[in-house]
BABALO-915766 format. One line per field, with one value per atom (N, C-alpha, C): residue number from 1; x, y, z; chain; residue in one letter; atom name. Coordinates in pm, 1 decimal, always signed. Last residue first. Layout:
seq	NUM|...
px	X|...
py	Y|...
pz	Z|...
mol	A|...
type	a|...
atom	CA|...
//
This chain:
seq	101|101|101|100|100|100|99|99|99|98|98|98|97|97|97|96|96|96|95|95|95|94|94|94|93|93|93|92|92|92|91|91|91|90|90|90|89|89|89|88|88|88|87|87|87|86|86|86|85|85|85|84|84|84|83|83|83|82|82|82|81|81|81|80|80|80|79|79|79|78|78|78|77|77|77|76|76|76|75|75|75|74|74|74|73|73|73|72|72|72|71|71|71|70|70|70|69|69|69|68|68|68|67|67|67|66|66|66|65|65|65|64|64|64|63|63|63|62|62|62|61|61|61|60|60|60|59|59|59|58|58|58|57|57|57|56|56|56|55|55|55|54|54|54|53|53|53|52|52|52|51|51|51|50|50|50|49|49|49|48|48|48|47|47|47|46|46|46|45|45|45|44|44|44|43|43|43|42|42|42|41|41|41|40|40|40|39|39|39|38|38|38|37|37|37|36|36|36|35|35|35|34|34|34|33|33|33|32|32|32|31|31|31|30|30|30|29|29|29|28|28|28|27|27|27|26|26|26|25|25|25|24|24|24|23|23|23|22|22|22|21|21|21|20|20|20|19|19|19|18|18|18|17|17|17|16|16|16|15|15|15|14|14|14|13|13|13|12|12|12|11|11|11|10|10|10|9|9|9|8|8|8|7|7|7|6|6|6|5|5|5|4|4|4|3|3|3|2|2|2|1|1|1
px	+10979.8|+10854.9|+10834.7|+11186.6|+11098.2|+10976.7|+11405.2|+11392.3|+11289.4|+11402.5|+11401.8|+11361.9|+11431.9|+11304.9|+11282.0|+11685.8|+11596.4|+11457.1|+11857.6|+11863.4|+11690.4|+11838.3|+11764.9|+11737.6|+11894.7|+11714.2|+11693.8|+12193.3|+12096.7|+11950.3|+12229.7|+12222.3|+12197.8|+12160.6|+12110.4|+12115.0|+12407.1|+12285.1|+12166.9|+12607.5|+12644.7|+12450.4|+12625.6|+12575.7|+12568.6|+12428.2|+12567.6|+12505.4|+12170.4|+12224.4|+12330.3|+11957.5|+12073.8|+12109.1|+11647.6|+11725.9|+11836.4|+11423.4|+11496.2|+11612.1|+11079.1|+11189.7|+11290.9|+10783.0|+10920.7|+11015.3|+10503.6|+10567.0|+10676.2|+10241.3|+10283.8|+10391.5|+10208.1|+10132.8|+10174.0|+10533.3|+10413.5|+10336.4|+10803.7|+10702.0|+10543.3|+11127.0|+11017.0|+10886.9|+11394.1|+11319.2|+11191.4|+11738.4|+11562.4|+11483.0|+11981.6|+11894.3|+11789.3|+12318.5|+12191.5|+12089.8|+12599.1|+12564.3|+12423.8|+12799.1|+12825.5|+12742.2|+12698.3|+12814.7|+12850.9|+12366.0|+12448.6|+12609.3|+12066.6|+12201.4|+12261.4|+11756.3|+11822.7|+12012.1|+11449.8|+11573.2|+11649.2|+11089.1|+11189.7|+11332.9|+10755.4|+10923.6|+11025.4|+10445.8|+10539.5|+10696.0|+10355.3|+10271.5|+10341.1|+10287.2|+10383.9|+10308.8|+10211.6|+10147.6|+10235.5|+10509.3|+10364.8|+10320.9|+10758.2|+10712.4|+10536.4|+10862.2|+10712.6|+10729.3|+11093.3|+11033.1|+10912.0|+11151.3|+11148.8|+11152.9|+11065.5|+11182.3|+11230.2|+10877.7|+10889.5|+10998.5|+10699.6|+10816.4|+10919.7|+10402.9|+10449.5|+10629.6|+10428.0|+10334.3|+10395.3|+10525.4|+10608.5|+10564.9|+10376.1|+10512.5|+10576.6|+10137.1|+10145.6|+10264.7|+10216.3|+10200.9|+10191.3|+10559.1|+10414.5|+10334.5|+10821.6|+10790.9|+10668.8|+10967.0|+10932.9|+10817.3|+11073.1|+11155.4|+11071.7|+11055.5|+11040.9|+11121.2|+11015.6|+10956.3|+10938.9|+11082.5|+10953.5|+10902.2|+11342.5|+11280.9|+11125.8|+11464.0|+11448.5|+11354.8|+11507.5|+11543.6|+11544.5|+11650.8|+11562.2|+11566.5|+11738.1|+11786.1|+11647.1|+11640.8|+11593.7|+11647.3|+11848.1|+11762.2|+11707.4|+12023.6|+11900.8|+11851.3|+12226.2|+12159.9|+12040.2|+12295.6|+12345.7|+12200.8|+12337.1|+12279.2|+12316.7|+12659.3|+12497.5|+12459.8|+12933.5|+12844.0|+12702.7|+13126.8|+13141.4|+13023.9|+13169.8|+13246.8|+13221.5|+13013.7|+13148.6|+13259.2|+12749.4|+12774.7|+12953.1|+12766.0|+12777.0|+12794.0|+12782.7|+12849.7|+12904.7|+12478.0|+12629.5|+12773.7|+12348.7|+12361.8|+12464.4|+12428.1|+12446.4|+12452.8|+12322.5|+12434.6|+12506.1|+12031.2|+12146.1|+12287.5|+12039.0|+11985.9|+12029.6|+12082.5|+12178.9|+12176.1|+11852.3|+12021.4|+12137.4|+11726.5|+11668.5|+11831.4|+11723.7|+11703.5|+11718.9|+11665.4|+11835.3|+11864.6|+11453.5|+11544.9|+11685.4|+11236.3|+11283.7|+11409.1|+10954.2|+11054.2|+11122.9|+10610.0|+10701.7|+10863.4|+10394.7|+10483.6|+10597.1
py	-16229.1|-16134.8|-16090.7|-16358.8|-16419.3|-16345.3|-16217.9|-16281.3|-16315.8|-16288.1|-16132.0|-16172.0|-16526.3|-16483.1|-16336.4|-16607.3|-16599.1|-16593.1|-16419.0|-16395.9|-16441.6|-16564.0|-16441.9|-16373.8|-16793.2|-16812.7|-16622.5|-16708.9|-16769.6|-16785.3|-16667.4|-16575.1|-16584.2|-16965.2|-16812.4|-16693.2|-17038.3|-17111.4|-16955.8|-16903.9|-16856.1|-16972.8|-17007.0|-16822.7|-16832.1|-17269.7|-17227.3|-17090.2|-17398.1|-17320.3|-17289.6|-17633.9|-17592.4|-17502.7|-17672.7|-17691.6|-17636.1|-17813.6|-17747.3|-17796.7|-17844.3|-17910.5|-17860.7|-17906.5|-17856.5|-17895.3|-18058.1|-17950.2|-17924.3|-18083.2|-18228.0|-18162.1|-17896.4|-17910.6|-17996.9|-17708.5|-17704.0|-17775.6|-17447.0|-17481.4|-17537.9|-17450.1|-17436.9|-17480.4|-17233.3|-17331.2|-17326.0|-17263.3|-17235.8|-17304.2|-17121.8|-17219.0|-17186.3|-17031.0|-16999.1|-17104.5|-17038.4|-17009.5|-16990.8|-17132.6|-17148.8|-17145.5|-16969.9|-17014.7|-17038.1|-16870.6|-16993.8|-16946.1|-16702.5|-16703.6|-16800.2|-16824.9|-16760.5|-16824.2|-16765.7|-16811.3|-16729.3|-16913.5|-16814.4|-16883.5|-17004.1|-17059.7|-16951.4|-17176.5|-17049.8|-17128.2|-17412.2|-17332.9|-17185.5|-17707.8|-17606.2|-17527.2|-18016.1|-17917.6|-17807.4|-18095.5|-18163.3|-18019.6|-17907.0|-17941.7|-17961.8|-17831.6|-17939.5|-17990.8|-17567.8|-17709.3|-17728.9|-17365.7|-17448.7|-17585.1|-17198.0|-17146.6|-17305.9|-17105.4|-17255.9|-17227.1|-16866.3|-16885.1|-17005.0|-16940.7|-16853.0|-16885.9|-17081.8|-17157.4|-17033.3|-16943.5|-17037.0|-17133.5|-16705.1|-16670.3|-16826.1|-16829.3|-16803.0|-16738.2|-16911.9|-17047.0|-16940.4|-16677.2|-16772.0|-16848.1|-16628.4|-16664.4|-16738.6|-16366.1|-16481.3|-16504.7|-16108.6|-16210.7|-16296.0|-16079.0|-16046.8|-16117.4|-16094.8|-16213.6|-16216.1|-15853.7|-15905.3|-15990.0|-15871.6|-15774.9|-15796.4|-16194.4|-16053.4|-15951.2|-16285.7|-16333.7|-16263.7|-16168.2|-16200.0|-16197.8|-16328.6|-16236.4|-16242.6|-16183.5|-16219.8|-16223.6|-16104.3|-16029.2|-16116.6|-16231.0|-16110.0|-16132.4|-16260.7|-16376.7|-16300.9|-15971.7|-16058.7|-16139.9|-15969.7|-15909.0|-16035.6|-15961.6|-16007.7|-15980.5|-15906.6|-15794.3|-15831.4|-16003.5|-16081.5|-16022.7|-16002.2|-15898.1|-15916.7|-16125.4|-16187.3|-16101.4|-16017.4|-16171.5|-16165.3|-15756.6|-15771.8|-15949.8|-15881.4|-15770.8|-15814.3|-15970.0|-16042.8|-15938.6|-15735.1|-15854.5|-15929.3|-15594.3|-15527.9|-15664.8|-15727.8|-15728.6|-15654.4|-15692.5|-15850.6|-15840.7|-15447.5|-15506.1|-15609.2|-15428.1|-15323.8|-15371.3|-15580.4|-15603.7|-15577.0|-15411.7|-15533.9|-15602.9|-15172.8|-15189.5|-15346.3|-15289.4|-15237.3|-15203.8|-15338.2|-15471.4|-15399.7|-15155.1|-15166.5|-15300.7|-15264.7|-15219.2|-15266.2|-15174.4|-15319.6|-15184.9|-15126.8|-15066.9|-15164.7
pz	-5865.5|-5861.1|-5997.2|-5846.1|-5900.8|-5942.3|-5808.4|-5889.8|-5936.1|-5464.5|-5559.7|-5719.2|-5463.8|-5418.8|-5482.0|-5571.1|-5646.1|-5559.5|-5383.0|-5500.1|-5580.0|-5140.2|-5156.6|-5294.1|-5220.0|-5173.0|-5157.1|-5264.0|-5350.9|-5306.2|-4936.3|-5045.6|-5174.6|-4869.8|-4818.3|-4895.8|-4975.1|-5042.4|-4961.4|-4875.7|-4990.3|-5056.1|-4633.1|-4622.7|-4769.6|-4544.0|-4592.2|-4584.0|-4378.5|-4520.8|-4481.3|-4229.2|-4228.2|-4361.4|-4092.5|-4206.1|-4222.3|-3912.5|-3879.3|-4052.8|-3778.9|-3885.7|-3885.8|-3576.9|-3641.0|-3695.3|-3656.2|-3548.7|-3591.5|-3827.6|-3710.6|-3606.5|-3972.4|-3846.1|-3774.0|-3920.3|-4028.4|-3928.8|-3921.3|-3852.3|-3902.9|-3935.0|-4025.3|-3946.7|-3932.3|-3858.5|-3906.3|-4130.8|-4087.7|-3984.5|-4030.7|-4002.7|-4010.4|-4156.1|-4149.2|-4104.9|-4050.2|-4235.7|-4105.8|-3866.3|-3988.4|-4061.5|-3627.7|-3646.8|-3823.2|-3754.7|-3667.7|-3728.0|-3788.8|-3797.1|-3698.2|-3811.1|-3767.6|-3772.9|-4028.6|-4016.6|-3942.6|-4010.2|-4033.4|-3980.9|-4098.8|-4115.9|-4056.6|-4141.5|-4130.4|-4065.8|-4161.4|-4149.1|-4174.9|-4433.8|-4416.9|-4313.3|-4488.0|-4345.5|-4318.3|-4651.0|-4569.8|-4462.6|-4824.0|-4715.1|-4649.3|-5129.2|-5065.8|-4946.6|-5077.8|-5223.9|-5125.2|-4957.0|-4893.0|-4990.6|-5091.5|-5090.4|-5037.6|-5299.6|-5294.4|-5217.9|-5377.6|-5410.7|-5382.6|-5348.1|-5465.2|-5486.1|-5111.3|-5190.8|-5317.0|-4908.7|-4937.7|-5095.6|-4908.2|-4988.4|-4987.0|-4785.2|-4981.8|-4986.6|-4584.0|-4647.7|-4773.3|-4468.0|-4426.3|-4542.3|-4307.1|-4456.4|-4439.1|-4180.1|-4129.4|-4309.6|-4283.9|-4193.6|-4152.6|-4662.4|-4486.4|-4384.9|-4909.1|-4798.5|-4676.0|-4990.0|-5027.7|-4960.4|-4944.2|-4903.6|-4946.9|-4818.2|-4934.6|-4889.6|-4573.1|-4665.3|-4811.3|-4298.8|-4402.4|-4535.1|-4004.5|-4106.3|-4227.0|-3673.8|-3780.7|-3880.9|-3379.3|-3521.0|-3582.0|-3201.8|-3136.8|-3299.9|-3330.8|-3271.5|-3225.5|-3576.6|-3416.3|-3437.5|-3951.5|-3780.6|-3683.8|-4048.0|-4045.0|-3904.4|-4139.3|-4066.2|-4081.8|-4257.5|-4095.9|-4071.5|-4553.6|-4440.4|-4263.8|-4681.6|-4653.6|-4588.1|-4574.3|-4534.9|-4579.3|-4682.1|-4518.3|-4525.1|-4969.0|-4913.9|-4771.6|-4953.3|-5032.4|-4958.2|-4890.0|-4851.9|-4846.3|-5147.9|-5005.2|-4894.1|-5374.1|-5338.2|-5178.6|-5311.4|-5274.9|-5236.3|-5332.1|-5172.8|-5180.6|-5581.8|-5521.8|-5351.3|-5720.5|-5721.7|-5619.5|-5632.5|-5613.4|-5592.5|-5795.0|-5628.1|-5569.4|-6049.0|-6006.9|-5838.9|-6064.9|-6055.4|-6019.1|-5846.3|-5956.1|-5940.6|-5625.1|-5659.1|-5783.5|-5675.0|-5661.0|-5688.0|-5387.4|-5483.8|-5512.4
mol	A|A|A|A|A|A|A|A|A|A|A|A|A|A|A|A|A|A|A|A|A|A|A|A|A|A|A|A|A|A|A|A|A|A|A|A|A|A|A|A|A|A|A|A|A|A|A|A|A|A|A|A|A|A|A|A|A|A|A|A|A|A|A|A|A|A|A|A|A|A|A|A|A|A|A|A|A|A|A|A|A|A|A|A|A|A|A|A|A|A|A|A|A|A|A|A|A|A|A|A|A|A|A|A|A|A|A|A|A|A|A|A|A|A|A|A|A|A|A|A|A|A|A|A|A|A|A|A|A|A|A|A|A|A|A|A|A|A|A|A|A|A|A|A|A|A|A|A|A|A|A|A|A|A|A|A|A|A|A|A|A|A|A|A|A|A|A|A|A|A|A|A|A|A|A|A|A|A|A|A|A|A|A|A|A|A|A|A|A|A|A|A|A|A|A|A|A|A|A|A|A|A|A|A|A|A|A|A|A|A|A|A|A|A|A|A|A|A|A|A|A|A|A|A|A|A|A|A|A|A|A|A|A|A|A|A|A|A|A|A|A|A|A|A|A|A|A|A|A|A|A|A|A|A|A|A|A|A|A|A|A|A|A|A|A|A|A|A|A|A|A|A|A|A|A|A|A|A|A|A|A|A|A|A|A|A|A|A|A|A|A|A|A|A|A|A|A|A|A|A|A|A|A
type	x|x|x|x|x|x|x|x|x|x|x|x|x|x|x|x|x|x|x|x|x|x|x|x|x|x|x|x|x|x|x|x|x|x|x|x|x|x|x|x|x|x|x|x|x|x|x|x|x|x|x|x|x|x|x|x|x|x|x|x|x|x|x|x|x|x|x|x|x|x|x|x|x|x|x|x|x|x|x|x|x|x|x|x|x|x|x|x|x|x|x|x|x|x|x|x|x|x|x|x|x|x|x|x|x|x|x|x|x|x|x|x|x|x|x|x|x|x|x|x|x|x|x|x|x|x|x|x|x|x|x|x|x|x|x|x|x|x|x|x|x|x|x|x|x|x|x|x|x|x|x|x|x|x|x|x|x|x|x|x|x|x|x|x|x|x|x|x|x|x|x|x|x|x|x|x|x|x|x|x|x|x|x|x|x|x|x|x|x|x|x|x|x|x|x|x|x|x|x|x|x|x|x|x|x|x|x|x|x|x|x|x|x|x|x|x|x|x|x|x|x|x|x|x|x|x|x|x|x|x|x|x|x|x|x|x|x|x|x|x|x|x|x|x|x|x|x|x|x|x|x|x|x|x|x|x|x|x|x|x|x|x|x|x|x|x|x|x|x|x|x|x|x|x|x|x|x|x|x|x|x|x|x|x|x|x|x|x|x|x|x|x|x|x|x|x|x|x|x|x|x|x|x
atom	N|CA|C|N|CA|C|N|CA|C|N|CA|C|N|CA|C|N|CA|C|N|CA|C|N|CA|C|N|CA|C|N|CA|C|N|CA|C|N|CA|C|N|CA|C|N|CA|C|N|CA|C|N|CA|C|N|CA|C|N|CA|C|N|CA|C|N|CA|C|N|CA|C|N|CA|C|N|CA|C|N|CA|C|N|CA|C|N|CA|C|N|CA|C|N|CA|C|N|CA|C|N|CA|C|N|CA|C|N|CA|C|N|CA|C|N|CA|C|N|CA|C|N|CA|C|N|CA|C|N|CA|C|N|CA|C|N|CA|C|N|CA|C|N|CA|C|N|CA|C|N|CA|C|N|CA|C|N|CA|C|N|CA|C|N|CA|C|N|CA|C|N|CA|C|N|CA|C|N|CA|C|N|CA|C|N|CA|C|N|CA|C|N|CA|C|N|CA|C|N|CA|C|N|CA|C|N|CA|C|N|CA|C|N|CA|C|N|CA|C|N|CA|C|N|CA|C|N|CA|C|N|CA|C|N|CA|C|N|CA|C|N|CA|C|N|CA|C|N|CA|C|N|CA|C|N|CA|C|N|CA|C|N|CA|C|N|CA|C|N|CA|C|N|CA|C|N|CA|C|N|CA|C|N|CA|C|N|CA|C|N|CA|C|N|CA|C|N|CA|C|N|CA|C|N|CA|C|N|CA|C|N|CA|C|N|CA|C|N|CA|C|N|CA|C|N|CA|C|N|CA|C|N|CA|C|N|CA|C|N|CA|C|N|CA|C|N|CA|C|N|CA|C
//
């Protein structure tokens, strides 16, 4: 069931919200990235929505909360990569993963 764009909106902006109010989940959670991508991002959501651009031997990815913004850790075949986000580029990859559907 695809959701409507005003749901879509209303979950970023909720997002957007808890990120400049201090309230992202604890080091325990997963954050995720939209509600379509989930919390861990595997080769056809990375291959449909590029969140990543052209990572070699993508296999799966997910992101966890740091001190200052967000880290992916990306996992393809040679072994791990690790990528840094701001909260405000995090909340753009959520924007346009919503977006894109």
């Amino acid at each position: 069931m695809r959701k409507s764009l005003s749901s879509l909106t209303a979950a970023s902006t909720l997002l957007l919200s808890a990120i400049l109010a201090g309230q992202m989940p604890s080091s325990d959670e997963i954050p995720v990235v939209s509600e379509y991508v989930g919390a861990t991002i595997d080769i056809p959501e990375q291959e449909y929505y590029q969140i990543f651009g052209k990572v070699r031997g993508f296999l799966s990815a997910q992101f966890r909360e740091t001190p200052k913004g967000f880290q992916a850790v990306i996992q393809t075949k040679r072994g791990w990569k690790r990528r840094t986000y701001t909260r405000r580029e995090f909340y753009d990859l959520a924007t346009v993963s919503s977006k894109t559907r």
